[in-house]
N, C-alpha and C positions, 0 to 999 in steps of 0.2 A: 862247669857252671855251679857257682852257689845255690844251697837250698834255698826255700822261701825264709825259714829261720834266721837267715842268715842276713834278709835286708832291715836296711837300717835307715834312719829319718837321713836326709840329704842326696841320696844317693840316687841316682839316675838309672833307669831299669828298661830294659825296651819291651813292652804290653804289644800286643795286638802289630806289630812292626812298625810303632812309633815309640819313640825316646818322652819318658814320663818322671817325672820330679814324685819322690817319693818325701812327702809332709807327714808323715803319721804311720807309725805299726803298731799292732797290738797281738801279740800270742794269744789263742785260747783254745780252754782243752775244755769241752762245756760235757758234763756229766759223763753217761757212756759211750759219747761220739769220739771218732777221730780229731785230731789235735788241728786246727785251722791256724792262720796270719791273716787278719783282717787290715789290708792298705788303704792308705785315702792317698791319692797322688793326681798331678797335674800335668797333663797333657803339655807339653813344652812347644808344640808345634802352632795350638789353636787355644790353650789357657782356659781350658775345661777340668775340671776334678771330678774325680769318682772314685769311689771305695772298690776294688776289688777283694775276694776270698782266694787267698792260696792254701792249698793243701799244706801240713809242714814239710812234707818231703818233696813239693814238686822242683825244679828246678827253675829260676830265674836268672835271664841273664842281665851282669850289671855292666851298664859302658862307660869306661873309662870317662872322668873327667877334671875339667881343668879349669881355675878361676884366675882371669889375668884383669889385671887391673890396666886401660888404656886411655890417651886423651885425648881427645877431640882435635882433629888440625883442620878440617875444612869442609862444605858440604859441594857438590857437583851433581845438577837433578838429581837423580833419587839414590844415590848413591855417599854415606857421610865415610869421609877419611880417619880412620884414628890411627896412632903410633903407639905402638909398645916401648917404655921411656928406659927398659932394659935392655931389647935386643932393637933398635930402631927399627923396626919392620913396620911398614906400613900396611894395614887390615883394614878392609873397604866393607861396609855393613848398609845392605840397604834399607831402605824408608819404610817397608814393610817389617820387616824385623826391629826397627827402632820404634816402631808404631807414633804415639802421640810424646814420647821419651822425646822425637829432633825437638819439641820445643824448647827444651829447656838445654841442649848443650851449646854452647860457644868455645871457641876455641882455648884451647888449655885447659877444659874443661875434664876434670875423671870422669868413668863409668867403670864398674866392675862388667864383667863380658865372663858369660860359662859358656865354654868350649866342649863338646863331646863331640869323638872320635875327631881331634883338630878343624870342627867345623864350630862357628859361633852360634849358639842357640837363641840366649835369651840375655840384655840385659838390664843390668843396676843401678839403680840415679841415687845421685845422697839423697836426702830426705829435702835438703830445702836448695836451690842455687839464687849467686845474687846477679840480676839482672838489668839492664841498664832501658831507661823510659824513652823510646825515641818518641814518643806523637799522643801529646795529650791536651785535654783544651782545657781554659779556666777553670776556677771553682765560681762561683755565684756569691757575689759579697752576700752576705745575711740568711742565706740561703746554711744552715749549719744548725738546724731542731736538732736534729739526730742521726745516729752514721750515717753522713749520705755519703754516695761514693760513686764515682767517676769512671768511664773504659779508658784505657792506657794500654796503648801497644807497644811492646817489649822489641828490642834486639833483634831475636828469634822470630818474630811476627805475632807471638800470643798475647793476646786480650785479657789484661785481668783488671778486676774493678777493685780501685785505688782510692783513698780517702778524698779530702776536694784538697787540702795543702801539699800532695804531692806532685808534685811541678815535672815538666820537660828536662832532660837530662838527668835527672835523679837516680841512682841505685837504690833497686829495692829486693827485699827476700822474698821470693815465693817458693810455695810447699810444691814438691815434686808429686805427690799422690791427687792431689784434685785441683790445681795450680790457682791457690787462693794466695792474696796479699800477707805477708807475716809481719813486715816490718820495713821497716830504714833499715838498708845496709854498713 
């Protein structure tokens, strides 16, 4: 097993007997102390962060891992289908693992997927997907002082409030981090 010296930002570490996203190292030899690795890393199970102190000699083990890029084929209760569009394999990820992410995929949709030890851990949405309006009501003739804005339920079933000229059947971009309106697609 590699030293503490030896971890480096990205890499996956198993703490406490859970698998942790290492974000941050820093070496420090502070006056006439022993030489530390101050970590900041994230919990990959529950998406908590905390700094740990390793000694620089203790030993850390790192696990193996792997980013595969997959797309969305279907969803079945809580369970969403993707395919690896290299080897066809079909990988099943449930709805707890994909958390509030199933809103945004539709089929032929990417996601990046990080694999450690060939189990899927956590994944990837682009920043923004373009989503089509199933159910939305008028705007208000005259009703238009200032941004006023409308709920619009998406594809997927998510709510997000849309200007008043954006109509039923429309593609629109929403931001994948707080699933605000961006724009016409």
């Amino acid at each position: 097993m590699p030293a503490a010296n030896d971890i480096r930002k990205g890499q996956v570490i198993k703490f406490n007997g859970e698998a942790h996203l290492v974000m941050e190292t820093m070496h420090r030899t502070p006056g006439n102390l022993r030489a530390f690795v101050q970590v900041k890393m994230r919990n990959l199970r529950y998406g908590k962060a905390l700094d740990q102190r390793f000694g620089s000699t203790d030993t850390v083990e790192v696990l193996p891992t792997e980013k595969k890029t997959l797309e969305f084929s279907y969803a079945d209760r809580d369970a969403f289908a993707f395919i690896d569009p290299d080897t066809f394999d079909q990988i099943e990820l449930s709805a707890t693992l994909l958390g509030d992410g199933k809103n945004y995929l539709t089929p032929g949709g990417k996601v990046d997927v990080l694999f450690v030890d060939e189990k899927p851990l956590t994944i990837e949405l682009p920043s923004s997907v373009n989503l089509k309006i199933t159910q939305s009501s008028d705007g208000v003739k005259g009703d238009t002082a200032s941004n006023v804005q409308k709920p619009a339920t998406l594809e997927t079933g998510l709510v997000v409030n849309v200007p008043l000229f954006i109509k039923e059947g429309e593609v629109i971009r929403v931001s994948t981090a707080d699933g605000s309106y961006m724009g016409r697609a």
